[in-house]
Backbone of each chain as nested JSON, in Angstrom:
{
  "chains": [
    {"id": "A", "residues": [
      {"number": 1, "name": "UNK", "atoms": {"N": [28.507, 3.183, 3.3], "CA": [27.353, 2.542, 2.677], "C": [26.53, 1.795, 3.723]}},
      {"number": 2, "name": "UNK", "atoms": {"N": [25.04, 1.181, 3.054], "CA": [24.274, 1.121, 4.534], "C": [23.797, -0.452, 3.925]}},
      {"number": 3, "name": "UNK", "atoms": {"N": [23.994, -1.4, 4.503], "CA": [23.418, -2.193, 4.088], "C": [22.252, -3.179, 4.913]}},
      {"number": 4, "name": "UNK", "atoms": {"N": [20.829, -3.403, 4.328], "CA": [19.992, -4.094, 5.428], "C": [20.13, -5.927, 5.096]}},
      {"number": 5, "name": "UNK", "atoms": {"N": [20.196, -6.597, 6.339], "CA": [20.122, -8.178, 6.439], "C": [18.952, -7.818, 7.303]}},
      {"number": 6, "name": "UNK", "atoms": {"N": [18.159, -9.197, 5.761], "CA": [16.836, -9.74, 6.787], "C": [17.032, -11.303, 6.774]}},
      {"number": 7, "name": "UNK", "atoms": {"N": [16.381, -11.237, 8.457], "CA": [16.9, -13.033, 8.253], "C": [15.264, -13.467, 9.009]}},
      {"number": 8, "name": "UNK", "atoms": {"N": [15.12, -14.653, 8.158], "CA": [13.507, -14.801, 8.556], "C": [13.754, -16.696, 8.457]}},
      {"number": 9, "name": "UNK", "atoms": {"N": [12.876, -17.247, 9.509], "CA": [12.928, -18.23, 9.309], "C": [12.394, -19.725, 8.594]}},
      {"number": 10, "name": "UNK", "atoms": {"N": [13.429, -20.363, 8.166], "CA": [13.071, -21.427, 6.776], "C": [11.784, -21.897, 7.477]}},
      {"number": 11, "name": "UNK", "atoms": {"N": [11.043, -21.897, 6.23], "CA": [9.587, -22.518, 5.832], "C": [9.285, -24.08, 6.52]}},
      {"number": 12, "name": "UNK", "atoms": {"N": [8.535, -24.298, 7.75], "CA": [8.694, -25.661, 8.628], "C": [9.542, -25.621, 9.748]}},
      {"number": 13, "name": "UNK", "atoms": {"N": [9.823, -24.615, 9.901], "CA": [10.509, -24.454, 11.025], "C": [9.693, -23.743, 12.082]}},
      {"number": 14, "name": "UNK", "atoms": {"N": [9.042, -24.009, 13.075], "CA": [8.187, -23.52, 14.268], "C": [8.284, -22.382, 14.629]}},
      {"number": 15, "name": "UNK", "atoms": {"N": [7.918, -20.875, 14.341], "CA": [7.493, -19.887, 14.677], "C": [7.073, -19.453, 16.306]}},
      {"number": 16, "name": "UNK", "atoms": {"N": [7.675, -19.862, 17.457], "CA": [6.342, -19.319, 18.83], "C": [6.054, -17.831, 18.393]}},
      {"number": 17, "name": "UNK", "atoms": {"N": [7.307, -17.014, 18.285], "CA": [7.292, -15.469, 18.334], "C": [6.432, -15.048, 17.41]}},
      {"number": 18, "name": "UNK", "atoms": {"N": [5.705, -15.61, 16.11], "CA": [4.843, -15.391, 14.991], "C": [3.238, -15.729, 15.773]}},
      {"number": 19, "name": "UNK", "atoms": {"N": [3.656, -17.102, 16.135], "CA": [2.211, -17.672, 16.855], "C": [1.44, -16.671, 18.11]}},
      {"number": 20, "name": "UNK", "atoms": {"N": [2.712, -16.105, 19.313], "CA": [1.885, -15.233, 19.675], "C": [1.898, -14.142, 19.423]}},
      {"number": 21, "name": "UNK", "atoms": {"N": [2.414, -13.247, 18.443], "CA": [1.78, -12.541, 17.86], "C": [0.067, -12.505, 16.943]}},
      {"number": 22, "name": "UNK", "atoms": {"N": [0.356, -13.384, 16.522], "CA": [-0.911, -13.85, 15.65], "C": [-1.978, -13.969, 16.642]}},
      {"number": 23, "name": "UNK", "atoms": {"N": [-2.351, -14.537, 17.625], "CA": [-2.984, -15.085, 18.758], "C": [-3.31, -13.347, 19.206]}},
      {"number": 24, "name": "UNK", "atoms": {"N": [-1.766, -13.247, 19.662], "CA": [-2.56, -11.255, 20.478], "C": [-3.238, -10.54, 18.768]}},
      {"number": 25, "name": "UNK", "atoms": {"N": [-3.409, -10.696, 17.992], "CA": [-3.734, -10.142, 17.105], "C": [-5.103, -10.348, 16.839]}},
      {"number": 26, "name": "UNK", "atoms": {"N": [-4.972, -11.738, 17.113], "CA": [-6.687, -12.069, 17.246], "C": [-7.595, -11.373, 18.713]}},
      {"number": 27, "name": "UNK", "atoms": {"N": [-6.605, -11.591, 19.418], "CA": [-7.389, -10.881, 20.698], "C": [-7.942, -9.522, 20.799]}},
      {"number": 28, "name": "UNK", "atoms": {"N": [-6.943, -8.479, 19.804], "CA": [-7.232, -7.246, 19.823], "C": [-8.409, -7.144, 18.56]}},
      {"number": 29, "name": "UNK", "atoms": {"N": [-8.868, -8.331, 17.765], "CA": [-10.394, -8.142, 17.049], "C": [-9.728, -8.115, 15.489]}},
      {"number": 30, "name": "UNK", "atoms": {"N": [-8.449, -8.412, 15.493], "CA": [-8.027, -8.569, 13.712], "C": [-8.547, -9.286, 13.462]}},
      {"number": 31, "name": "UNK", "atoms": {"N": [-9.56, -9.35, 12.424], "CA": [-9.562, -10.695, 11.901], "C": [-9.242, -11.138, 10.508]}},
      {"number": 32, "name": "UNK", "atoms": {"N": [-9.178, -11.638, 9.568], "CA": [-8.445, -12.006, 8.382], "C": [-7.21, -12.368, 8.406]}},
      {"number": 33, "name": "UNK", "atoms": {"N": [-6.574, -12.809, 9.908], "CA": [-5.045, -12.592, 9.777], "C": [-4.843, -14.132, 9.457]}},
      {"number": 34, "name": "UNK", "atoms": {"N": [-3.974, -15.075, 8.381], "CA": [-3.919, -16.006, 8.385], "C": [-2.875, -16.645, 9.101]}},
      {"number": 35, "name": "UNK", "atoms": {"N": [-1.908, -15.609, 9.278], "CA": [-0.357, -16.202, 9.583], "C": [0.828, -15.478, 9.519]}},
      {"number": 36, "name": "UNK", "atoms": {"N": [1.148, -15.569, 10.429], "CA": [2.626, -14.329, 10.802], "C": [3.59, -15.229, 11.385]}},
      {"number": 37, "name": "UNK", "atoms": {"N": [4.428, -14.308, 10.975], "CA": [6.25, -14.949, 11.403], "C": [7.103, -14.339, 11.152]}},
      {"number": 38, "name": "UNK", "atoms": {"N": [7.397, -14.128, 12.149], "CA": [8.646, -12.977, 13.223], "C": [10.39, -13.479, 12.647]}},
      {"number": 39, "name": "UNK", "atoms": {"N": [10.662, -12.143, 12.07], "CA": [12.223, -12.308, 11.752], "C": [12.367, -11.11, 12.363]}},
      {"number": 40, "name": "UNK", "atoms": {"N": [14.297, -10.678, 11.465], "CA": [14.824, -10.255, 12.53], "C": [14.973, -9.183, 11.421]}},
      {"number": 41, "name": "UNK", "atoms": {"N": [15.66, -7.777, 11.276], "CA": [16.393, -6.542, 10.272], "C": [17.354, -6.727, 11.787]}},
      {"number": 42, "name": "UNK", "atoms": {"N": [18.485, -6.18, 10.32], "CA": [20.332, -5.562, 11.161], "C": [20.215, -4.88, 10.148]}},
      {"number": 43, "name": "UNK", "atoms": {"N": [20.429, -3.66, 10.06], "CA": [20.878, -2.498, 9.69], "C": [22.616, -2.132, 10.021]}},
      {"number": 44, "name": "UNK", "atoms": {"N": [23.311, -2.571, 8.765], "CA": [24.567, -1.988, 9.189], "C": [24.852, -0.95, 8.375]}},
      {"number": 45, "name": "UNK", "atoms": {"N": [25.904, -0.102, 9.065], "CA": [26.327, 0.742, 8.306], "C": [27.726, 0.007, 8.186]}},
      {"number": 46, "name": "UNK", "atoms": {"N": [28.33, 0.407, 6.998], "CA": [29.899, -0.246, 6.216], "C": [30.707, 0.732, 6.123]}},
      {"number": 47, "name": "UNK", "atoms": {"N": [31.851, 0.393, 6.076], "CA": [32.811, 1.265, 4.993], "C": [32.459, 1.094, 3.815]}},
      {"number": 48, "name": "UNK", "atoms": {"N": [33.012, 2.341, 2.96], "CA": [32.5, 2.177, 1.568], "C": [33.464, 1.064, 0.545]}},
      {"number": 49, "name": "UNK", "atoms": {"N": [32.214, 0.514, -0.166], "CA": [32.795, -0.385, -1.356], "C": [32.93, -1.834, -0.296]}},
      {"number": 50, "name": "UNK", "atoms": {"N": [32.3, -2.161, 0.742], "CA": [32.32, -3.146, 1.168], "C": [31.863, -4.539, 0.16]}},
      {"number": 51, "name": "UNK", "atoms": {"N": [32.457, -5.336, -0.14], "CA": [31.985, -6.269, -1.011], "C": [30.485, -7.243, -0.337]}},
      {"number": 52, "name": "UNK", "atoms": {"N": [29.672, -7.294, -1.192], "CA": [28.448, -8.059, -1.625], "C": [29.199, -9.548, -0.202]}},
      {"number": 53, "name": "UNK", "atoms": {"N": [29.999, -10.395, -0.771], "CA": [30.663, -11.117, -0.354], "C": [31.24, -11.51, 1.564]}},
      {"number": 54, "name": "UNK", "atoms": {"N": [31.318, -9.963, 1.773], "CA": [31.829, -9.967, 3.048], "C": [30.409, -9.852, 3.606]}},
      {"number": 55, "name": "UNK", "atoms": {"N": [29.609, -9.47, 3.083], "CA": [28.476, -9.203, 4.029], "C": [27.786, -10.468, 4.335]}},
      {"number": 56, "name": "UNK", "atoms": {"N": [27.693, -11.509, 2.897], "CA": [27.243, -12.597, 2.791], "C": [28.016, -13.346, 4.11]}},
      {"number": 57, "name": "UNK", "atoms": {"N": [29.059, -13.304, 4.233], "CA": [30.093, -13.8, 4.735], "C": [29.89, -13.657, 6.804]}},
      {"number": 58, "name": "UNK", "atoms": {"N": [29.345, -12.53, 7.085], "CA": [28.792, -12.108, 8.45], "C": [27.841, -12.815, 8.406]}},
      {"number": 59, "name": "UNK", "atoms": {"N": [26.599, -12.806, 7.635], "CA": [25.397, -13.374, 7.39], "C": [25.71, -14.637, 8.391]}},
      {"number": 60, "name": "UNK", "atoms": {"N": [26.56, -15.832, 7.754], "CA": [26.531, -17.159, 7.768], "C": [27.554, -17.172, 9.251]}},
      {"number": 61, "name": "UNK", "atoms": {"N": [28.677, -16.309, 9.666], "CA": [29.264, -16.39, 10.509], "C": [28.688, -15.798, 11.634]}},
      {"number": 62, "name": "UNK", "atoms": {"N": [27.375, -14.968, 11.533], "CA": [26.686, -14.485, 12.981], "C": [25.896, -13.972, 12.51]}},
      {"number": 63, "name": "UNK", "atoms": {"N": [25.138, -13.66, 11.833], "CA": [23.724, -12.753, 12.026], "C": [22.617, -13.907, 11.65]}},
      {"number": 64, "name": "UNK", "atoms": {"N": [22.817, -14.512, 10.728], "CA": [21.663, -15.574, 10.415], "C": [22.659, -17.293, 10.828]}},
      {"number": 65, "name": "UNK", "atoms": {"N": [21.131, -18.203, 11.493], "CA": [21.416, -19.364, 11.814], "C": [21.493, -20.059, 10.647]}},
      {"number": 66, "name": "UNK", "atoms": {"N": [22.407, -20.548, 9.581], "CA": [21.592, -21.195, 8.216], "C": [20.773, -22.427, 8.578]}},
      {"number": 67, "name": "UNK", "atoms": {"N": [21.241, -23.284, 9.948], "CA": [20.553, -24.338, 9.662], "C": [18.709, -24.097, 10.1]}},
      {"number": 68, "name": "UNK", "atoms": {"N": [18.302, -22.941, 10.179], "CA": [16.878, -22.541, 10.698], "C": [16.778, -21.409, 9.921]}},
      {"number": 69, "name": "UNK", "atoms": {"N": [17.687, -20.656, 9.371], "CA": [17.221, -19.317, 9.061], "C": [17.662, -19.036, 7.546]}},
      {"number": 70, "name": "UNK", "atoms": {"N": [17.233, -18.146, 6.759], "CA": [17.653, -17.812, 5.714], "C": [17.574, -16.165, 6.099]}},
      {"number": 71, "name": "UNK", "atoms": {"N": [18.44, -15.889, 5.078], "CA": [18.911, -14.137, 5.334], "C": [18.926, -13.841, 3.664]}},
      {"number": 72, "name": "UNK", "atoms": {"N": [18.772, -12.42, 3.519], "CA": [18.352, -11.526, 2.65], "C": [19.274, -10.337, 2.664]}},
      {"number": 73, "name": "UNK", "atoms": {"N": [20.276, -10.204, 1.987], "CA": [20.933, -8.656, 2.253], "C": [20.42, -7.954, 1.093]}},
      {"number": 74, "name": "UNK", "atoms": {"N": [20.349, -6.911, 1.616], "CA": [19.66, -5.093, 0.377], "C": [20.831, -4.311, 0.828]}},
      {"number": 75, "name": "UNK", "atoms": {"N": [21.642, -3.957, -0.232], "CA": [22.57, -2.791, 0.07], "C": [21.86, -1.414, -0.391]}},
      {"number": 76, "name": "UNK", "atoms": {"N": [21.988, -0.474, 0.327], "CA": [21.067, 0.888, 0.002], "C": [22.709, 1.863, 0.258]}},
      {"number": 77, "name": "UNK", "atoms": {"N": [22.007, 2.391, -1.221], "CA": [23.473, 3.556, -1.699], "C": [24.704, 3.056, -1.756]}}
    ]},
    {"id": "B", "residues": [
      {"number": 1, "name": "UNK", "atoms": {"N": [-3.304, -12.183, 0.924], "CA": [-2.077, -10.968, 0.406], "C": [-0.99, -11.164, 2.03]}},
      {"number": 2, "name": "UNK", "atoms": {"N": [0.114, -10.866, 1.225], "CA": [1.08, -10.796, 2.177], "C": [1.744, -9.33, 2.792]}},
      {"number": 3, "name": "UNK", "atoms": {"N": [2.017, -8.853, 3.824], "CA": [2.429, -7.921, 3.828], "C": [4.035, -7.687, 5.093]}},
      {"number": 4, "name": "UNK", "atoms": {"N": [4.658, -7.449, 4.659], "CA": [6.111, -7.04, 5.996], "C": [5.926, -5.651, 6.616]}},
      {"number": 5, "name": "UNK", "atoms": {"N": [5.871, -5.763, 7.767], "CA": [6.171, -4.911, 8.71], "C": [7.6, -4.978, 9.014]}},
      {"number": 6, "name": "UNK", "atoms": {"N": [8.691, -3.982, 8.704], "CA": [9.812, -3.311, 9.346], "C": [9.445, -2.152, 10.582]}},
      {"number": 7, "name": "UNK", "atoms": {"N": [10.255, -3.243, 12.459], "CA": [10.195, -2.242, 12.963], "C": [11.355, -1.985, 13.281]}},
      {"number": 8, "name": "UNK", "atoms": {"N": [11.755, -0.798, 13.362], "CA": [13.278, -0.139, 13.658], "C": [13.519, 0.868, 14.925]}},
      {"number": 9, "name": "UNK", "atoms": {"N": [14.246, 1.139, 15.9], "CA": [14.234, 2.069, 16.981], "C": [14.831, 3.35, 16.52]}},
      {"number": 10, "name": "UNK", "atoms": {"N": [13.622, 4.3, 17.039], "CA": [14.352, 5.734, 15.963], "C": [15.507, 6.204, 16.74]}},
      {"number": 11, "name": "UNK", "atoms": {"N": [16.239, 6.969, 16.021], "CA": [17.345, 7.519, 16.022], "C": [17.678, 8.226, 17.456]}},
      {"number": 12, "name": "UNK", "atoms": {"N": [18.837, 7.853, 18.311], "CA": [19.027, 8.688, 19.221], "C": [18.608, 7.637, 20.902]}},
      {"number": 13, "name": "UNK", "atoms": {"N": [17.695, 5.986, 20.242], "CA": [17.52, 5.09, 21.197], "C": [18.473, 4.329, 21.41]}},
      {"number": 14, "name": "UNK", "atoms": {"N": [18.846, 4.01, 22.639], "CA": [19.812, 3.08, 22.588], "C": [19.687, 1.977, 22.474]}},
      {"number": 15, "name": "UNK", "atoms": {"N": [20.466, 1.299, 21.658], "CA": [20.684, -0.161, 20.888], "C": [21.286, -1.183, 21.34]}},
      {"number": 16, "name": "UNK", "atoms": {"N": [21.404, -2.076, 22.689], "CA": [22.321, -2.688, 22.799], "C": [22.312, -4.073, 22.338]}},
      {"number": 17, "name": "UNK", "atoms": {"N": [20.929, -4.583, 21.519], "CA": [21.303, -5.489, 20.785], "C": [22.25, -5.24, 19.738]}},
      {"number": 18, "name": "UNK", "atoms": {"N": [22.61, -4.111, 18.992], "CA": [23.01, -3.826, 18.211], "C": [24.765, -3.369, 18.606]}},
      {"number": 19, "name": "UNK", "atoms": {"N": [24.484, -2.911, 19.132], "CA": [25.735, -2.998, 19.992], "C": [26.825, -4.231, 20.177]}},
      {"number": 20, "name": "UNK", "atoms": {"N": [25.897, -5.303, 20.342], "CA": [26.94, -6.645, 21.184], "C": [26.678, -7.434, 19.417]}},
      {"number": 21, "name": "UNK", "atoms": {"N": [25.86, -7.111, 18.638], "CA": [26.266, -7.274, 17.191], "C": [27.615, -6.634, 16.545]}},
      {"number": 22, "name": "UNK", "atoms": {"N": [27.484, -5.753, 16.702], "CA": [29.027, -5.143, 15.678], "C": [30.313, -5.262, 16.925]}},
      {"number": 23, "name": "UNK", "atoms": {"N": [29.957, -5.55, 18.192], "CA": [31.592, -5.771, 18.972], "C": [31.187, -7.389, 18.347]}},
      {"number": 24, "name": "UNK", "atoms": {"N": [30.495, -8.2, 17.768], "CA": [30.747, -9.496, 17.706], "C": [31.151, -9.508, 16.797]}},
      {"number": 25, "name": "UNK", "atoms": {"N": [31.049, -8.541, 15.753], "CA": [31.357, -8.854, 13.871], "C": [32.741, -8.345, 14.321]}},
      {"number": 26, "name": "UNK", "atoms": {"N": [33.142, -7.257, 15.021], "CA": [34.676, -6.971, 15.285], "C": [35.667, -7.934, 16.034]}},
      {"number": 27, "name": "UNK", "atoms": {"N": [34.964, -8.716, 16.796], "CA": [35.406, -9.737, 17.171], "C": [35.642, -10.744, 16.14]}},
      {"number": 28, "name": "UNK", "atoms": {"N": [35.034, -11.187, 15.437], "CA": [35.232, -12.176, 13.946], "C": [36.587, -11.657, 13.176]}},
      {"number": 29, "name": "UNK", "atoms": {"N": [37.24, -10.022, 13.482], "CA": [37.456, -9.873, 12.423], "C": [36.653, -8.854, 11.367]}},
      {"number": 30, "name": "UNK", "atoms": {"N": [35.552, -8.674, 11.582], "CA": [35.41, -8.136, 10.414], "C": [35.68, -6.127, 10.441]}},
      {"number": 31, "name": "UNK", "atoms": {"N": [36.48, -5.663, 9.601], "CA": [36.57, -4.466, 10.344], "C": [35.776, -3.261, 9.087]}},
      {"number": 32, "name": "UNK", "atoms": {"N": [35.48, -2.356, 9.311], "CA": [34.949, -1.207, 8.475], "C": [33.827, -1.57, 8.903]}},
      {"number": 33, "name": "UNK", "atoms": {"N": [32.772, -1.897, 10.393], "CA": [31.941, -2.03, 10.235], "C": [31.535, -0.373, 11.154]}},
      {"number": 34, "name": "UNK", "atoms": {"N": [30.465, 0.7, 10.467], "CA": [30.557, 1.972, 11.415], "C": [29.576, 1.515, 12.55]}},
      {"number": 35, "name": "UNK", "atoms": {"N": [28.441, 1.128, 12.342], "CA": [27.231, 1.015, 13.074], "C": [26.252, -0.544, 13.107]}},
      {"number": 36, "name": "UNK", "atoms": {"N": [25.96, -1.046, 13.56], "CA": [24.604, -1.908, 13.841], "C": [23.567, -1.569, 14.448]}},
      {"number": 37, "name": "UNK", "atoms": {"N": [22.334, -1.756, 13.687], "CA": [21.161, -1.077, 14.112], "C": [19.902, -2.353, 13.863]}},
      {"number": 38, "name": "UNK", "atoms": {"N": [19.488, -3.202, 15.163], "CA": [19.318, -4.088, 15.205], "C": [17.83, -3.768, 15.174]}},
      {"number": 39, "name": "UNK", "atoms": {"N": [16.382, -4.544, 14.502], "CA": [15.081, -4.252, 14.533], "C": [14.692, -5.522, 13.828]}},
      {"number": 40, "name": "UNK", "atoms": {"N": [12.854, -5.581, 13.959], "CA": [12.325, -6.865, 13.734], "C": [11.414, -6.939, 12.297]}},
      {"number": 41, "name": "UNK", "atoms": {"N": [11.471, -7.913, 11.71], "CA": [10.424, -7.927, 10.867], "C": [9.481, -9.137, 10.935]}},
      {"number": 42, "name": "UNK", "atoms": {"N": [8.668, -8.819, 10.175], "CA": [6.739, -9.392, 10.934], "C": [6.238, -9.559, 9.656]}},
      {"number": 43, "name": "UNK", "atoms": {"N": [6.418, -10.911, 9.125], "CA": [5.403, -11.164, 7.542], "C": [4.037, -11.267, 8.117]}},
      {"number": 44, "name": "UNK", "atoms": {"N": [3.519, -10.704, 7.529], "CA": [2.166, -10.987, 7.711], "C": [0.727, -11.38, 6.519]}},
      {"number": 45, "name": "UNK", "atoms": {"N": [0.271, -12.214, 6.822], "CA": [-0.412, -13.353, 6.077], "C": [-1.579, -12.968, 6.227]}},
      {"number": 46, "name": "UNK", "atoms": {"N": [-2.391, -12.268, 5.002], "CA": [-3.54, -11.146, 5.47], "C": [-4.526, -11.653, 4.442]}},
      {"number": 47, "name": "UNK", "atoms": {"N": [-6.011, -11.79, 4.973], "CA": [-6.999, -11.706, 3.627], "C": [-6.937, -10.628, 2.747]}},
      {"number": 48, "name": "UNK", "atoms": {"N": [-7.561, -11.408, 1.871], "CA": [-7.074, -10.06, 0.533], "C": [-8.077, -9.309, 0.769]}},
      {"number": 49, "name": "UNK", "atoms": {"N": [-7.65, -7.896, 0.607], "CA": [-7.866, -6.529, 0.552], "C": [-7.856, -6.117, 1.411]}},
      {"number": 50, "name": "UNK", "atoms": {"N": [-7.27, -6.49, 2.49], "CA": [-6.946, -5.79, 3.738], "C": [-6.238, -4.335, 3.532]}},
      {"number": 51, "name": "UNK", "atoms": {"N": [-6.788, -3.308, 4.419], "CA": [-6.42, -2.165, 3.96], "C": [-5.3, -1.76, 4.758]}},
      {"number": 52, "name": "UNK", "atoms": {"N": [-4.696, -0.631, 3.974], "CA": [-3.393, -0.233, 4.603], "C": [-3.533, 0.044, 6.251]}},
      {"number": 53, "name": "UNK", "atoms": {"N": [-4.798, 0.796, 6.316], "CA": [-5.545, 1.387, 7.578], "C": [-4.906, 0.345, 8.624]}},
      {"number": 54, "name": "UNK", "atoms": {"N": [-5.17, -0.708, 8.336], "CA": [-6.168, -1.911, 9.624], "C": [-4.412, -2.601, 10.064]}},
      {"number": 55, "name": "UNK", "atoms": {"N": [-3.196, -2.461, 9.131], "CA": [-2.223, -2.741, 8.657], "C": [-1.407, -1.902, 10.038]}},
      {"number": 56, "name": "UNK", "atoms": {"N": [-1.617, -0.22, 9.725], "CA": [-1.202, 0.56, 10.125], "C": [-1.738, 0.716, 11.942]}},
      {"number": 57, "name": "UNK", "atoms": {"N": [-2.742, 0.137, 12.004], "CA": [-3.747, 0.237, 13.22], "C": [-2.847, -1.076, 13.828]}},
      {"number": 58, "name": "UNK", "atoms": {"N": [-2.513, -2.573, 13.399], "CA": [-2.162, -2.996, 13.867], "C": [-0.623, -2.941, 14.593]}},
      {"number": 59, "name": "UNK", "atoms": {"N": [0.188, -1.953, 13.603], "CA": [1.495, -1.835, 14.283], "C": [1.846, -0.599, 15.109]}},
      {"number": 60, "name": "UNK", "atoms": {"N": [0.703, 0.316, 15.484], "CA": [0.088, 1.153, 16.205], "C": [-0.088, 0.079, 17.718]}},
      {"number": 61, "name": "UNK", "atoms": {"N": [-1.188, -0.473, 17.637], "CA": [-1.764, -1.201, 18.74], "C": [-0.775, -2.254, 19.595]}},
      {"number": 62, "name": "UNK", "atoms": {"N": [-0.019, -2.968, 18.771], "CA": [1.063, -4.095, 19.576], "C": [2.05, -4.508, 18.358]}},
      {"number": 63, "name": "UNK", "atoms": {"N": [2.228, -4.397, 16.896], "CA": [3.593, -4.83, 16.766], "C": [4.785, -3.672, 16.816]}},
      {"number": 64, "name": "UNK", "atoms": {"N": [4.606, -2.477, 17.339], "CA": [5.741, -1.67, 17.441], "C": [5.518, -0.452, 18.73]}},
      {"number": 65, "name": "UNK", "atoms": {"N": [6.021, -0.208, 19.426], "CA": [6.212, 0.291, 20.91], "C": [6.318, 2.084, 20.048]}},
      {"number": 66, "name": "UNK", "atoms": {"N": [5.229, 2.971, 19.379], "CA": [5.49, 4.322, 18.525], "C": [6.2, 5.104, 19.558]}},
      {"number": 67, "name": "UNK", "atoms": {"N": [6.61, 4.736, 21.195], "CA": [7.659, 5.891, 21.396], "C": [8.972, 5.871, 20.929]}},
      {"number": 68, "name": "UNK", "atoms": {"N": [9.233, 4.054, 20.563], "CA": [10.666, 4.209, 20.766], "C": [10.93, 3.714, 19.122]}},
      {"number": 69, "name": "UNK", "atoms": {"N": [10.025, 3.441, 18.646], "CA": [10.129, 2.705, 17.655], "C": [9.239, 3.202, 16.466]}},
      {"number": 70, "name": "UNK", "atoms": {"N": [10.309, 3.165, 14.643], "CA": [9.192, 3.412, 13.965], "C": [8.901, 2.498, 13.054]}},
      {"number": 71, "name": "UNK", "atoms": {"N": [7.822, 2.382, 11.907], "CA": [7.354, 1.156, 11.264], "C": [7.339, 1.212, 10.325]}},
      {"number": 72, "name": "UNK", "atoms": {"N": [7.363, 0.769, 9.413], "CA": [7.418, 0.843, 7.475], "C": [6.13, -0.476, 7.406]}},
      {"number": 73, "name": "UNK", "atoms": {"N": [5.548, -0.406, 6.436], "CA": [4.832, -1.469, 5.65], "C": [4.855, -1.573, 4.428]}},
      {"number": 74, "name": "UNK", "atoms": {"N": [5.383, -2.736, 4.243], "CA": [5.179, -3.128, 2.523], "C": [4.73, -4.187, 1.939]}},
      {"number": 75, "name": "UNK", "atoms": {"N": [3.656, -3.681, 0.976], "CA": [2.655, -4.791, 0.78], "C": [3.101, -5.859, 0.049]}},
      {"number": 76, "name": "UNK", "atoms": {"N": [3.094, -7.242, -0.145], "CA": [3.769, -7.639, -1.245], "C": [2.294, -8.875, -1.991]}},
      {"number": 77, "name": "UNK", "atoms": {"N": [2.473, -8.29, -2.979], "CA": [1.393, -8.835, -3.716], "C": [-0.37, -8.563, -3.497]}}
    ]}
  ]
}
């Protein structure tokens, strides 16, 4: 089974990697852009029937920072 | 309107963020993990009615590298 973690960071927490994006975005003539901010996708693949739980469980032990980040898992199939 | 850019490295690139991810989740312990496939995501904070075009033009131009890398967009709201 394939499951995606998105981990994006909590709301007030300082963005640079969003800011210069946004900035080169303006440079290349976007305009309307109000605001961007840069997270991360992990794409894992599992053994099957991996529990909801264990994944949550990686989340908090290494893929997402909780005290800056919040994470999102989507299990697909 | 808000929109996410998923970028991901296509198939067959080598991954070594992704890599020193799943020897770290095996290191934790965690086992049945087959693969990690490490990529970025990019909220983006757009005037409304921004078209898919200008969307698609931008992760063309600088948020995704189209040799090594491919892009999804999804609009949200």
């Amino acid at each position: 089974m394939k499951a995606r973690v998105f981990v994006t960071l909590k709301s007030g927490v300082l963005d640079p990697q969003g800011k210069a994006i946004h900035h080169a975005l303006e440079g290349l003539g976007f305009a309307g852009v109000n605001d961007v901010r840069a997270g991360k996708l992990i794409e894992l693949d599992l053994a099957e029937g991996t529990p909801q739980a264990v994944i949550e469980d990686m989340c908090r032990k290494l893929l997402a920072n909780t005290v800056i980040e919040n994470f999102r898992i989507e299990q697909v199939g």
